[in-house]
N, CA and C atoms of all chains as a GROMACS GRO file, in nm:
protein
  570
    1UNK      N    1   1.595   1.172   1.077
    1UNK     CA    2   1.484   1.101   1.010
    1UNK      C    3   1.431   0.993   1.105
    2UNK      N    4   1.299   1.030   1.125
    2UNK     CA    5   1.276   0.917   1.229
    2UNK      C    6   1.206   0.770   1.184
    3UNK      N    7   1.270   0.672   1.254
    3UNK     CA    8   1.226   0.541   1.194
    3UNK      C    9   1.110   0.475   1.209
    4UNK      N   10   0.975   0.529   1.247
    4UNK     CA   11   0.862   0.483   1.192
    4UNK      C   12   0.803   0.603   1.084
    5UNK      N   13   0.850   0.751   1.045
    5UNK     CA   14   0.852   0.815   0.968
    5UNK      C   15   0.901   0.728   0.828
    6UNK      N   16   1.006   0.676   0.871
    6UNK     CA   17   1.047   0.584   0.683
    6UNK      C   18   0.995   0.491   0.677
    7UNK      N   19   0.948   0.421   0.781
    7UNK     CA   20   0.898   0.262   0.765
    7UNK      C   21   0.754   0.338   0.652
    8UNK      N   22   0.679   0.435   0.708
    8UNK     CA   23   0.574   0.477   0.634
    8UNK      C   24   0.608   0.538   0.510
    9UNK      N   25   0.743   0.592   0.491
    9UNK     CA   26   0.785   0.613   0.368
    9UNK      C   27   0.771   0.493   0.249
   10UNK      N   28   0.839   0.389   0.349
   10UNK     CA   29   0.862   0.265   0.262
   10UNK      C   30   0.697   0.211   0.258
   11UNK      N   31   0.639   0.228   0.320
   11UNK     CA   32   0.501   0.194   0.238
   11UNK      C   33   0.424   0.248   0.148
   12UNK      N   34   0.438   0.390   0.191
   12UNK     CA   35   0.399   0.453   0.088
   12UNK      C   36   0.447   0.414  -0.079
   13UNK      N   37   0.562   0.382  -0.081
   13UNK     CA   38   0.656   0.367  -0.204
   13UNK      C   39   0.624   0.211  -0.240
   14UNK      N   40   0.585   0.109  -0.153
   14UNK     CA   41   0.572  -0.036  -0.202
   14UNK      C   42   0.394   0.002  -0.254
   15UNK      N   43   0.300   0.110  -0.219
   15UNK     CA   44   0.190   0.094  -0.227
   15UNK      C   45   0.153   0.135  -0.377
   16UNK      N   46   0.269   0.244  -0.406
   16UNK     CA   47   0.266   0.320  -0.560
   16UNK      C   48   0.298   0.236  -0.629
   17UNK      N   49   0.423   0.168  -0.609
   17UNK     CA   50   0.495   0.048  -0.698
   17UNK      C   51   0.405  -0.016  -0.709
   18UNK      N   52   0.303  -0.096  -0.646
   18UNK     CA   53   0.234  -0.203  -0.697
   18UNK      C   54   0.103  -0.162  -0.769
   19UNK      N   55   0.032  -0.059  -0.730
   19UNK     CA   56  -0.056   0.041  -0.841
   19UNK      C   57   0.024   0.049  -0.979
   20UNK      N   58   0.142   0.068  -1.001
   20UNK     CA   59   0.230   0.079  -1.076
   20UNK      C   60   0.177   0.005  -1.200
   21UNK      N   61   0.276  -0.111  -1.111
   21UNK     CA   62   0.306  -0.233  -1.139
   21UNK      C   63   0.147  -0.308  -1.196
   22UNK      N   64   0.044  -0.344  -1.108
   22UNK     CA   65  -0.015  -0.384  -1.160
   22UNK      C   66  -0.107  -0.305  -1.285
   23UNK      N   67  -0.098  -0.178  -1.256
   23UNK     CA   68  -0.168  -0.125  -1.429
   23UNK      C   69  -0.076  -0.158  -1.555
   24UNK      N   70   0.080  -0.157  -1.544
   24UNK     CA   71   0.151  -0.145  -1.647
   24UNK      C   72   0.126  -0.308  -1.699
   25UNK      N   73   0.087  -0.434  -1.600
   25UNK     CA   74   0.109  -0.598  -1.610
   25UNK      C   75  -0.063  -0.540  -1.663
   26UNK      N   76  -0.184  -0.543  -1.605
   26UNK     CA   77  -0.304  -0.486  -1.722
   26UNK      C   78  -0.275  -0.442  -1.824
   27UNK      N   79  -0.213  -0.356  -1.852
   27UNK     CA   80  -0.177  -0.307  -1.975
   27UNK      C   81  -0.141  -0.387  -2.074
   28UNK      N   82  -0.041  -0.421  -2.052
   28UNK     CA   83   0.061  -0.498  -2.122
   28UNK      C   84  -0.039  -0.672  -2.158
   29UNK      N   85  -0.081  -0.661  -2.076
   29UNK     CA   86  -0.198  -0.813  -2.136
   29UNK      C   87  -0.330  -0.780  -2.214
   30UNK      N   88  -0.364  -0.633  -2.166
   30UNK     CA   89  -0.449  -0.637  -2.283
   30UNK      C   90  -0.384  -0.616  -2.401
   31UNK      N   91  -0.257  -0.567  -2.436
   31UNK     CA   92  -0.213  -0.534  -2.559
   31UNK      C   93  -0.170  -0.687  -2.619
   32UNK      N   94  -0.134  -0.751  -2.545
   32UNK     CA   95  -0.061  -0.891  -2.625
   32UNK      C   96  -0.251  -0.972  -2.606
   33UNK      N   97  -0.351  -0.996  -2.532
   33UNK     CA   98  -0.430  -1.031  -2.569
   33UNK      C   99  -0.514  -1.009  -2.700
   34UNK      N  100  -0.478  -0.894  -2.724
   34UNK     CA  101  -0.571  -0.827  -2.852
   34UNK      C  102  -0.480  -0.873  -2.959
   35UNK      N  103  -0.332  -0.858  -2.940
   35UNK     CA  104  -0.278  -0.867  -3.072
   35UNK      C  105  -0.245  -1.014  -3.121
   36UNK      N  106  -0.232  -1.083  -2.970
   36UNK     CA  107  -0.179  -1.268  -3.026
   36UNK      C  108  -0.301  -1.342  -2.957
   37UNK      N  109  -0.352  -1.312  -2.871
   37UNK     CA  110  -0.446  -1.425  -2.850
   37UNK      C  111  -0.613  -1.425  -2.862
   38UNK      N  112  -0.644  -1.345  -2.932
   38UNK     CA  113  -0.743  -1.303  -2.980
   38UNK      C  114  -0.871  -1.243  -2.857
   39UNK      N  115  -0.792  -1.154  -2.781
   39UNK     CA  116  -0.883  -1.102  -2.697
   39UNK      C  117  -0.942  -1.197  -2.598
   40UNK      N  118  -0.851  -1.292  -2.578
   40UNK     CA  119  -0.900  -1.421  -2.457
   40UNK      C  120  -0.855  -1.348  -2.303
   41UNK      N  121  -0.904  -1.392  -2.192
   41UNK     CA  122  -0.939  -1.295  -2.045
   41UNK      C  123  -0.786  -1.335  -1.995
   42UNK      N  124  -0.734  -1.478  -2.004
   42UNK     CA  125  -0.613  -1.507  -1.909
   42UNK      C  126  -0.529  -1.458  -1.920
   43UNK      N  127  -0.466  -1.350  -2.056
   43UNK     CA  128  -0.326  -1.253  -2.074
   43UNK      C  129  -0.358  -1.160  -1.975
   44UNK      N  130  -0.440  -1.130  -1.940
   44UNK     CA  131  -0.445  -0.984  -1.860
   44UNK      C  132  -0.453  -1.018  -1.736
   45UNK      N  133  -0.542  -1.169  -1.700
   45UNK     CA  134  -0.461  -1.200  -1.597
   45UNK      C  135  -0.326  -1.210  -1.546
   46UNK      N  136  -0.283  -1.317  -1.620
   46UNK     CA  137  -0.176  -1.302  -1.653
   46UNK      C  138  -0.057  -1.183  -1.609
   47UNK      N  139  -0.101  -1.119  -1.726
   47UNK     CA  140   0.013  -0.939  -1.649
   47UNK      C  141  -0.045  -0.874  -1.552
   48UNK      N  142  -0.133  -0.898  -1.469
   48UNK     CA  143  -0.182  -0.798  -1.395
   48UNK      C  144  -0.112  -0.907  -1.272
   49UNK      N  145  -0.150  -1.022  -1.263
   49UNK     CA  146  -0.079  -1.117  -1.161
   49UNK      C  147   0.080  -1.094  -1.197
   50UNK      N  148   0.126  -1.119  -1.286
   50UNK     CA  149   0.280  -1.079  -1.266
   50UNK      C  150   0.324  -0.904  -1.236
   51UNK      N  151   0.262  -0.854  -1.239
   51UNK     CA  152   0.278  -0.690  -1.155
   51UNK      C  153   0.228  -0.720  -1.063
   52UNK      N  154   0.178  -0.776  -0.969
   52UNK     CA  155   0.162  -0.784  -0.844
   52UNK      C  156   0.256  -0.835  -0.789
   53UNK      N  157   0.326  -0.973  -0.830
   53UNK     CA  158   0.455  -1.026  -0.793
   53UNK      C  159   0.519  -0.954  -0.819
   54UNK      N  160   0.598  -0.864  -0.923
   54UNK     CA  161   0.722  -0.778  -0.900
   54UNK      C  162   0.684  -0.684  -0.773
   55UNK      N  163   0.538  -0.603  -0.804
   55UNK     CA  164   0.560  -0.554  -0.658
   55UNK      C  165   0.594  -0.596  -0.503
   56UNK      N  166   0.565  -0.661  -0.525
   56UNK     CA  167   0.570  -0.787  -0.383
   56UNK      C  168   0.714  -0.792  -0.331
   57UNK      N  169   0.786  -0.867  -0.453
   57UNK     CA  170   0.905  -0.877  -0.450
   57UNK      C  171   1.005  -0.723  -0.413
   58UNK      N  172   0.966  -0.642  -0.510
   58UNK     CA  173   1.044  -0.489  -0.476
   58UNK      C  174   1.022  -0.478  -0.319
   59UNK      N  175   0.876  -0.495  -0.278
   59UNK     CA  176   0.888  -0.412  -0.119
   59UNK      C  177   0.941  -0.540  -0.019
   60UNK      N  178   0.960  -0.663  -0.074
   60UNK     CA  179   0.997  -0.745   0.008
   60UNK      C  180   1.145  -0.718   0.055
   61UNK      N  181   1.235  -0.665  -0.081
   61UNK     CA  182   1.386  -0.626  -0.095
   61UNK      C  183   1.339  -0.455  -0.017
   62UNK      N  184   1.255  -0.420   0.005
   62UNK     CA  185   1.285  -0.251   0.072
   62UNK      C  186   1.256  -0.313   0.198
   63UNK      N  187   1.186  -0.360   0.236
   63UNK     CA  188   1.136  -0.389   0.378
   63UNK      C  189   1.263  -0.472   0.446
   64UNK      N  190   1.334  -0.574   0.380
   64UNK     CA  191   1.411  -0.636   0.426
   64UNK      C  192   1.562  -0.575   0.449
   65UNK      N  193   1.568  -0.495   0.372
   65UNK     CA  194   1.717  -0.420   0.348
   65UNK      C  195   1.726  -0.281   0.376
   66UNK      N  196   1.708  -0.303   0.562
   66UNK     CA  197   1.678  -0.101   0.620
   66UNK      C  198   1.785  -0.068   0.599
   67UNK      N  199   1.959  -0.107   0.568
   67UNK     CA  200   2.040  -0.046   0.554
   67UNK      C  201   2.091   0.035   0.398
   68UNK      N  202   2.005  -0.040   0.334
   68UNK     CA  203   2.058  -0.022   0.188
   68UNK      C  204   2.031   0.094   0.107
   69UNK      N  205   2.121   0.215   0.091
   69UNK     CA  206   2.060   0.342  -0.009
   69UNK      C  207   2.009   0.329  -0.102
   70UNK      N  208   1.889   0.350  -0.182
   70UNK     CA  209   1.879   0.323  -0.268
   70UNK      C  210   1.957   0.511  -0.366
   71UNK      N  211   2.033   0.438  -0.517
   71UNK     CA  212   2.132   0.477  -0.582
   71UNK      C  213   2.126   0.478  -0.696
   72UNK      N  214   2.192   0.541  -0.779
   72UNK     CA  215   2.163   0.442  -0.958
   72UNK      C  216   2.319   0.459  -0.953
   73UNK      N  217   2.384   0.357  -1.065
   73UNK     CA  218   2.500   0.355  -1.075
   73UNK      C  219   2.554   0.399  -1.192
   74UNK      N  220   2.647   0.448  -1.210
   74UNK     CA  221   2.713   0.522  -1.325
   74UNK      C  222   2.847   0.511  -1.355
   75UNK      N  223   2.799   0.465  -1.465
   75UNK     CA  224   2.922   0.379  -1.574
   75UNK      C  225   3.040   0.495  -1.618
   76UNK      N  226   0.221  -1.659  -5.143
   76UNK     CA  227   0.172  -1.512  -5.077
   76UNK      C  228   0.095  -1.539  -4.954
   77UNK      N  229   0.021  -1.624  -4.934
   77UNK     CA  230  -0.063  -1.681  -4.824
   77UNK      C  231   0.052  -1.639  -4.702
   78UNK      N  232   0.144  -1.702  -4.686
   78UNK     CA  233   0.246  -1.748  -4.557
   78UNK      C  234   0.336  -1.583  -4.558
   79UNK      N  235   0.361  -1.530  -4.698
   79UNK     CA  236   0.405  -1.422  -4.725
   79UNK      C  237   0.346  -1.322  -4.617
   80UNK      N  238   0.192  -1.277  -4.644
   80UNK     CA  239   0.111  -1.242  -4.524
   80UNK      C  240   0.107  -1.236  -4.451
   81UNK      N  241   0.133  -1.390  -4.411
   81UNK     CA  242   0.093  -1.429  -4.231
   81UNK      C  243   0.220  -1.400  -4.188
   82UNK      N  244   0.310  -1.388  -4.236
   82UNK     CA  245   0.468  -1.328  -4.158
   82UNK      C  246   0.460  -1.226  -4.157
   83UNK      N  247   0.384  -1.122  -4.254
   83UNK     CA  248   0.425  -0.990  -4.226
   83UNK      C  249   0.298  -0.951  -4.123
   84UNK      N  250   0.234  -1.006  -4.143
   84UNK     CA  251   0.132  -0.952  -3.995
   84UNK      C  252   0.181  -0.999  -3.894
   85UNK      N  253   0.269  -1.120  -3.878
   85UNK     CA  254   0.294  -1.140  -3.748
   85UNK      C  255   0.460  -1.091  -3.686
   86UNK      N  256   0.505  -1.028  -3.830
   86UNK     CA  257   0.633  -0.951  -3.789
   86UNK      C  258   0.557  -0.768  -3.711
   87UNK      N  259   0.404  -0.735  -3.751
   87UNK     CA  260   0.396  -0.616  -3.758
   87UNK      C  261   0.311  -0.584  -3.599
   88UNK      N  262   0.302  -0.794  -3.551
   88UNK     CA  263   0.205  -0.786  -3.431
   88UNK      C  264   0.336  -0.801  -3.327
   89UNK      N  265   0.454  -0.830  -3.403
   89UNK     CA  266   0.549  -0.850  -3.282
   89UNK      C  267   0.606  -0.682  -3.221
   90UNK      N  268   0.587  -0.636  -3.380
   90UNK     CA  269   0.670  -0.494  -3.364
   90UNK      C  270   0.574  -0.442  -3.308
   91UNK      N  271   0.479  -0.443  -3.279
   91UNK     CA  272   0.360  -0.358  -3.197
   91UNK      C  273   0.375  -0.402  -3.044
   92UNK      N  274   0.392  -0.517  -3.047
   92UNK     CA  275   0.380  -0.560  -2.882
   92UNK      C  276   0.556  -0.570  -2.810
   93UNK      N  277   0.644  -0.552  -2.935
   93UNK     CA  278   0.797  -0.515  -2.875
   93UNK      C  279   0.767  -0.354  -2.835
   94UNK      N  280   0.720  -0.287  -2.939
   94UNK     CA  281   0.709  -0.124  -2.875
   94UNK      C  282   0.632  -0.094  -2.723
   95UNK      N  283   0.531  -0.156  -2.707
   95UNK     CA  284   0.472  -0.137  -2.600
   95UNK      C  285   0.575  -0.172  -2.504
   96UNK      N  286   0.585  -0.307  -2.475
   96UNK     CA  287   0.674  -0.358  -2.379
   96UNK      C  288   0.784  -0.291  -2.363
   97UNK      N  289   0.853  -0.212  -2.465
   97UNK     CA  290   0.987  -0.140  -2.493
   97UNK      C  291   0.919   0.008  -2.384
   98UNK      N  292   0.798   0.054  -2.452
   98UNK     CA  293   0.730   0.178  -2.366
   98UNK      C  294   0.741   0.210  -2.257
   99UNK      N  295   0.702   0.091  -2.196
   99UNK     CA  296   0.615   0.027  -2.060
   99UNK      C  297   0.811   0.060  -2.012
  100UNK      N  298   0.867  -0.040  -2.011
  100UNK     CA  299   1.055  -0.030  -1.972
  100UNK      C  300   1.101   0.075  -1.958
  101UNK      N  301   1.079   0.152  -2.029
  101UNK     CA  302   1.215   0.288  -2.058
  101UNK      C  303   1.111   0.400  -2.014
  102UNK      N  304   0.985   0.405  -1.915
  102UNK     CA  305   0.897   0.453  -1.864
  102UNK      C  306   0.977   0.375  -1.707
  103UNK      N  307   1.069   0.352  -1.692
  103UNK     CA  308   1.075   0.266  -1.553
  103UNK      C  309   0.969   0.196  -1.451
  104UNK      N  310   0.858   0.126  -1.525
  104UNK     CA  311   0.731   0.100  -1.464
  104UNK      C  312   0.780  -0.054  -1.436
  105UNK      N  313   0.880  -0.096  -1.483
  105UNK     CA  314   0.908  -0.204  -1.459
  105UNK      C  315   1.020  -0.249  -1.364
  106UNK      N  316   1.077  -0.101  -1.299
  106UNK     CA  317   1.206  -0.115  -1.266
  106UNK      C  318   1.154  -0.164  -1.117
  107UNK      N  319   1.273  -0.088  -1.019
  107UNK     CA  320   1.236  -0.137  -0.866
  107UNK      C  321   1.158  -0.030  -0.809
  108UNK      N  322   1.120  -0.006  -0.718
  108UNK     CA  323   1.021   0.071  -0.630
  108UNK      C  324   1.064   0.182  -0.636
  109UNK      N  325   1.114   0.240  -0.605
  109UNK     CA  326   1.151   0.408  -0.629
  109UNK      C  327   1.126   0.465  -0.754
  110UNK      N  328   1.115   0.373  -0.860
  110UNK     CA  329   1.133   0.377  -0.981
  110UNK      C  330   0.965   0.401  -1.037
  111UNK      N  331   0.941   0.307  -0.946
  111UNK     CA  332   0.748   0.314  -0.989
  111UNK      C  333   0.717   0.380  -0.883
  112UNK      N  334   0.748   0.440  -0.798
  112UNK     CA  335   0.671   0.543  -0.713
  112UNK      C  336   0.684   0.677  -0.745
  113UNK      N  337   0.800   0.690  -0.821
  113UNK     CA  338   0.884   0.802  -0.915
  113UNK      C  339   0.746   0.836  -1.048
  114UNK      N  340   0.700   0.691  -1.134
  114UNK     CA  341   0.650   0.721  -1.228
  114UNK      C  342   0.498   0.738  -1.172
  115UNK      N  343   0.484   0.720  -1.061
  115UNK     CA  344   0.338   0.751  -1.063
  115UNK      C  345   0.277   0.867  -1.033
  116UNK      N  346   0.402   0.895  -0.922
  116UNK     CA  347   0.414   1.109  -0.896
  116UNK      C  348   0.416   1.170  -1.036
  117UNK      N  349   0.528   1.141  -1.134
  117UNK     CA  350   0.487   1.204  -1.261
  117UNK      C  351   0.379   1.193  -1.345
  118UNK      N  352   0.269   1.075  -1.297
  118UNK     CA  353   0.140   1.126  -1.366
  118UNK      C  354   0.068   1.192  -1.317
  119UNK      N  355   0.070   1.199  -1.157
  119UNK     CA  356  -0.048   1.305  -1.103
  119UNK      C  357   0.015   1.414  -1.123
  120UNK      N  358   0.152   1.422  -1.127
  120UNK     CA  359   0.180   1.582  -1.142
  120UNK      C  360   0.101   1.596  -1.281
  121UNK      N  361   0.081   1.523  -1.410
  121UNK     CA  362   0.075   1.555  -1.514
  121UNK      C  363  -0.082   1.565  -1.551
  122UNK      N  364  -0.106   1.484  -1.434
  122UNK     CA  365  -0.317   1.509  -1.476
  122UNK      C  366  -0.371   1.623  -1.485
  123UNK      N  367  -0.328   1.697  -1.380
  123UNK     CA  368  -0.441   1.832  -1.388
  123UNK      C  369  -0.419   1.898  -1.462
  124UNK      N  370  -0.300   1.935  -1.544
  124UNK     CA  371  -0.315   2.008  -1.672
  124UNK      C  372  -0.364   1.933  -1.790
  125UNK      N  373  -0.356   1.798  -1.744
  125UNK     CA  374  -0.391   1.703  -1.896
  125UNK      C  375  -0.556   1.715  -1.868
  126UNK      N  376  -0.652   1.750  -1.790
  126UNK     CA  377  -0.778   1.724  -1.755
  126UNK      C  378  -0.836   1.881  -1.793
  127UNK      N  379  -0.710   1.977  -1.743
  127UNK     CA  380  -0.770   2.128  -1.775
  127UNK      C  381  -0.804   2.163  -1.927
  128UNK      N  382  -0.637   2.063  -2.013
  128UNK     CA  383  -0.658   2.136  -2.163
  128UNK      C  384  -0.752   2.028  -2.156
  129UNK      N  385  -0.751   1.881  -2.188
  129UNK     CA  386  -0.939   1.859  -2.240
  129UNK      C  387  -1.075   1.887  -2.212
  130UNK      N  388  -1.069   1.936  -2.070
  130UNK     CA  389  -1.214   2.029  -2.024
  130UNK      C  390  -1.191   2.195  -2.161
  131UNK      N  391  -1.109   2.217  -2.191
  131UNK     CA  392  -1.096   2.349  -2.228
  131UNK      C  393  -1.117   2.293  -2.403
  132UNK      N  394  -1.030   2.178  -2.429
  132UNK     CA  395  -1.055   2.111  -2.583
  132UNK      C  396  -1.256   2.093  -2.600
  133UNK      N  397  -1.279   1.992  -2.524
  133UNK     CA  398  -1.395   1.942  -2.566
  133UNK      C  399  -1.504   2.114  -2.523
  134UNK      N  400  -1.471   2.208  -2.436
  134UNK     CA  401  -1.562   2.326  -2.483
  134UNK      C  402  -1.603   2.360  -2.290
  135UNK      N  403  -1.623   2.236  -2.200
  135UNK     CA  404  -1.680   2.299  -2.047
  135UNK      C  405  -1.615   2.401  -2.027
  136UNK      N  406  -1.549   2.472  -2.056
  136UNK     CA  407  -1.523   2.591  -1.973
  136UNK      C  408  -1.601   2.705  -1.943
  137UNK      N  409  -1.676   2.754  -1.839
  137UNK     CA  410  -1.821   2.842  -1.909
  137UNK      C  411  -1.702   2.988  -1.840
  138UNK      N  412  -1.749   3.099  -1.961
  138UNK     CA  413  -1.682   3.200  -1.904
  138UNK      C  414  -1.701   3.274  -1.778
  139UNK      N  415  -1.839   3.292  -1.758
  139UNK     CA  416  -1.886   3.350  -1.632
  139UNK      C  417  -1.837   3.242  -1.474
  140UNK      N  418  -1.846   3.144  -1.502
  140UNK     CA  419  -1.841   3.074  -1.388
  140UNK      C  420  -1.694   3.003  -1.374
  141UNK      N  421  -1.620   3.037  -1.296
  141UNK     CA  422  -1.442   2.965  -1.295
  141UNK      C  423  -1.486   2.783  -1.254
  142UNK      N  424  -1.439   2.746  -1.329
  142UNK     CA  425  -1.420   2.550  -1.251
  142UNK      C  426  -1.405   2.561  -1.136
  143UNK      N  427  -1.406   2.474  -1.051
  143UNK     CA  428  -1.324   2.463  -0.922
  143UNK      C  429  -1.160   2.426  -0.961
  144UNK      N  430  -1.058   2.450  -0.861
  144UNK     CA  431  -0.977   2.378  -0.895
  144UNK      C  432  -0.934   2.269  -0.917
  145UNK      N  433  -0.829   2.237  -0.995
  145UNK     CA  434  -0.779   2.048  -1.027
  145UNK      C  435  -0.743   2.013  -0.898
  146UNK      N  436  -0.781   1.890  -0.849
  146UNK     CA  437  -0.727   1.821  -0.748
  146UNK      C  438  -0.601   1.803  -0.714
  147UNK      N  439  -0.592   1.780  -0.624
  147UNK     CA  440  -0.445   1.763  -0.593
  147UNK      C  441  -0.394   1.646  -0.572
  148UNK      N  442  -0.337   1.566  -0.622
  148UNK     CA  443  -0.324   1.377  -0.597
  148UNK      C  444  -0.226   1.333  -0.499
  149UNK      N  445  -0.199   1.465  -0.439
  149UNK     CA  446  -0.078   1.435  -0.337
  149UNK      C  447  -0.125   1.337  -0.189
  150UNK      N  448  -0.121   1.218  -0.214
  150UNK     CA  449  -0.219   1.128  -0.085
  150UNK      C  450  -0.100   1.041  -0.039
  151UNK      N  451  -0.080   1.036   0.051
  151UNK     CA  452  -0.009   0.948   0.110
  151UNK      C  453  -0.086   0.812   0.214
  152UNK      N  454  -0.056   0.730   0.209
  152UNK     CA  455  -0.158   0.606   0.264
  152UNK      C  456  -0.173   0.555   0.391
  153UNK      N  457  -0.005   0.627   0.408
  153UNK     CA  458   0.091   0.588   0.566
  153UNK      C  459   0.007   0.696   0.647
  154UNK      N  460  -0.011   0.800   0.608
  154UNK     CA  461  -0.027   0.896   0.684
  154UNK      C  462  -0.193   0.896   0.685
  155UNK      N  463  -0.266   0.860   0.619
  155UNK     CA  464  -0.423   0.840   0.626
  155UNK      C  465  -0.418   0.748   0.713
  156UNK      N  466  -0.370   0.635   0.708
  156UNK     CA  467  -0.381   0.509   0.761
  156UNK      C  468  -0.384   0.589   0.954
  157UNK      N  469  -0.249   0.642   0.948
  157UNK     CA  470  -0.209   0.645   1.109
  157UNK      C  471  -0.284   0.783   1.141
  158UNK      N  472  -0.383   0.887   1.098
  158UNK     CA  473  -0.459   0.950   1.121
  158UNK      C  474  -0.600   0.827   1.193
  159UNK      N  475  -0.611   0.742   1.098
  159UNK     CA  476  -0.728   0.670   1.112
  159UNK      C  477  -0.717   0.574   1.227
  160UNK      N  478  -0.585   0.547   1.240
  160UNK     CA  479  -0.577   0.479   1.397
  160UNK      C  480  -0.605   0.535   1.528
  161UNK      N  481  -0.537   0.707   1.493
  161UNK     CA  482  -0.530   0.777   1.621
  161UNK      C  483  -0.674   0.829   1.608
  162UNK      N  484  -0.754   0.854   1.517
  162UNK     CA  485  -0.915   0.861   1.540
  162UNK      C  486  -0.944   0.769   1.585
  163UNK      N  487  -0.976   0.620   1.544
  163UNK     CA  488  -1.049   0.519   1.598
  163UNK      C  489  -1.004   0.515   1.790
  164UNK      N  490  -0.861   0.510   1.804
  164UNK     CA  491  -0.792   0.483   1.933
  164UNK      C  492  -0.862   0.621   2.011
  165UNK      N  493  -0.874   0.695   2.001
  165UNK     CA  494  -0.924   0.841   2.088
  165UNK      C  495  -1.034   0.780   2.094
  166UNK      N  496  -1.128   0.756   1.960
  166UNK     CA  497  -1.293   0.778   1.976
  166UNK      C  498  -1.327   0.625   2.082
  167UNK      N  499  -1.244   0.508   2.122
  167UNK     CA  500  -1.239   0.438   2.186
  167UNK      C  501  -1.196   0.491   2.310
  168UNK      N  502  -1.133   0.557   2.328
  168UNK     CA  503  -1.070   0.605   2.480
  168UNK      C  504  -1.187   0.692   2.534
  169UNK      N  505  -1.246   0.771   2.450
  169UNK     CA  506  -1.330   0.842   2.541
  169UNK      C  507  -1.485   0.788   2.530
  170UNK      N  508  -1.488   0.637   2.480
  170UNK     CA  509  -1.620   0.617   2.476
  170UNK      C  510  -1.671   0.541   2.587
  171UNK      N  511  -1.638   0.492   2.714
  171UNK     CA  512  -1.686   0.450   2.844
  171UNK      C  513  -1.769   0.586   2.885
  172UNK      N  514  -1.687   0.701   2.866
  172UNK     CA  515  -1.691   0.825   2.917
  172UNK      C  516  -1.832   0.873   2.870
  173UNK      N  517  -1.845   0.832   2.753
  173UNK     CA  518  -1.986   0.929   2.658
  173UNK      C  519  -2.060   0.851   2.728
  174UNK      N  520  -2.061   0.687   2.659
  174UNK     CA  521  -2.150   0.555   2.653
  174UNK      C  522  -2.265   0.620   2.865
  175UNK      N  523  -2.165   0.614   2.936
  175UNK     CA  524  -2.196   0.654   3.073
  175UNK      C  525  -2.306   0.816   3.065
  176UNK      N  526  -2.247   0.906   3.008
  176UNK     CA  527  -2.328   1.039   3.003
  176UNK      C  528  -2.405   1.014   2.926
  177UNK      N  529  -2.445   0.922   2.791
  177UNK     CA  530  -2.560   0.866   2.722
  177UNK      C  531  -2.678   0.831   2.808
  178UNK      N  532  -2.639   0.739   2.898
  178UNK     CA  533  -2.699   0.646   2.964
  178UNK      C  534  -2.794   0.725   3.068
  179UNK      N  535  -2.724   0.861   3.105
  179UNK     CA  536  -2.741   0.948   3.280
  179UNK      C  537  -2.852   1.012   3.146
  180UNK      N  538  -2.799   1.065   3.051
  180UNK     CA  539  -2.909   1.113   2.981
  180UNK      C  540  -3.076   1.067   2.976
  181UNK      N  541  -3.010   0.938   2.888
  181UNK     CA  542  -3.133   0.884   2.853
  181UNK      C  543  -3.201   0.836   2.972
  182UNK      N  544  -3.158   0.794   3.060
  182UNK     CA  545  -3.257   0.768   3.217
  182UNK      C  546  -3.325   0.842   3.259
  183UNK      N  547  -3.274   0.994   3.273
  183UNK     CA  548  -3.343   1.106   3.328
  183UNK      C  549  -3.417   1.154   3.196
  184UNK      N  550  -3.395   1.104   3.091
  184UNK     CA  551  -3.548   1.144   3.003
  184UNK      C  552  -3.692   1.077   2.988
  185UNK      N  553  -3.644   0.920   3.003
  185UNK     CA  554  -3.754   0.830   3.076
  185UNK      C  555  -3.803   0.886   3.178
  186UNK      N  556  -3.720   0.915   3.264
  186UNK     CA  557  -3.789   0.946   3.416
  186UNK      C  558  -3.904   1.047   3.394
  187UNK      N  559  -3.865   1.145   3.325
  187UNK     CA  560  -3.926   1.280   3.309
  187UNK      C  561  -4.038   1.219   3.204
  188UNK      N  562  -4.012   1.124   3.145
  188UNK     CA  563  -4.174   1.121   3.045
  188UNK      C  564  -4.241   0.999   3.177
  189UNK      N  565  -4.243   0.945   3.240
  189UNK     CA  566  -4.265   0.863   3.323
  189UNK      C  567  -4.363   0.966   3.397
  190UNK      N  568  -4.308   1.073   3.485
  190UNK     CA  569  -4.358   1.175   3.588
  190UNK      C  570  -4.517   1.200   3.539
   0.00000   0.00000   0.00000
């Protein structure tokens, strides 16, 4: 596996995550805007800015940690 | 009954916005990166049949004429990106080269409307 082959892997994967990320943080603010704050603009800011930070953060931990497999663990 | 109300609408606005958020979670859209690059492959895999049955629900399908096919969402960004470098970097390497045979061109076409 060659290592500017994964580095582009790993972008590819921080680029989905944050498409992700920021529709599910849209989402999620228009639903709590409509239901608690009466359709006001800053919830959706709001979640759409905090899905951008988790993404951020996820590719900050992939970019920083070339050794680390990613795994799921089982109880 | 007034306050009676206003609790049960706001027990029925919590249970609406716990389900979503609960949705959104156990959809791993919230998890770490593999996790949301995972869920986003499973929607393009899931569009083009979700786009075929509603072209086929709402009626476009004409019998004589086939659709084109569903797209394919398979795009990678890394690999556009470094296509688009090694275009720009070539079309720079050989442009002294043109810019020069432009030039021999366009001189000897002056010349010739000049004559």
């Amino acid at each position: 596996m060659a290592s500017e082959g994964e580095l582009g892997r790993k972008w590819d994967r921080c680029l989905a995550d944050a498409a992700v990320k920021l529709g599910a943080g849209f989402g999620l603010g228009i639903v709590f805007s409509v239901i608690f704050f009466k359709r006001k603009t800053w919830p959706i800011a709001f979640g759409s800015g905090m899905g951008i930070g988790m993404a951020y953060s996820n590719c900050q931990h992939d970019f920083q940690s070339p050794y680390l497999l990613h795994g799921k663990f089982i109880k | 009954a007034g306050s009676a109300s206003g609790s049960r609408r706001f027990l029925l606005k919590g249970s609406l916005a716990g389900a979503a958020v609960y949705m959104v979670y156990e959809q791993g859209l919230l998890g770490s990166g593999v996790q949301g690059a995972e869920a986003l492959k499973k929607a393009q895999e899931a569009l083009p049949p979700a786009i075929q049955e509603w072209t086929s629900y709402i009626g476009w399908e004409v019998r004589n004429v086939q659709l084109p096919p569903t797209p394919k969402f398979d795009f990678s960004p890394s690999n556009s990106w470094n296509k688009g470098v090694q275009t720009v970097m070539s079309a720079l390497s050989v442009a002294p080269t043109r810019a020069c045979e432009y030039t021999a061109e366009g001189w000897k076409y002056v010349k010739d409307l000049v004559k």
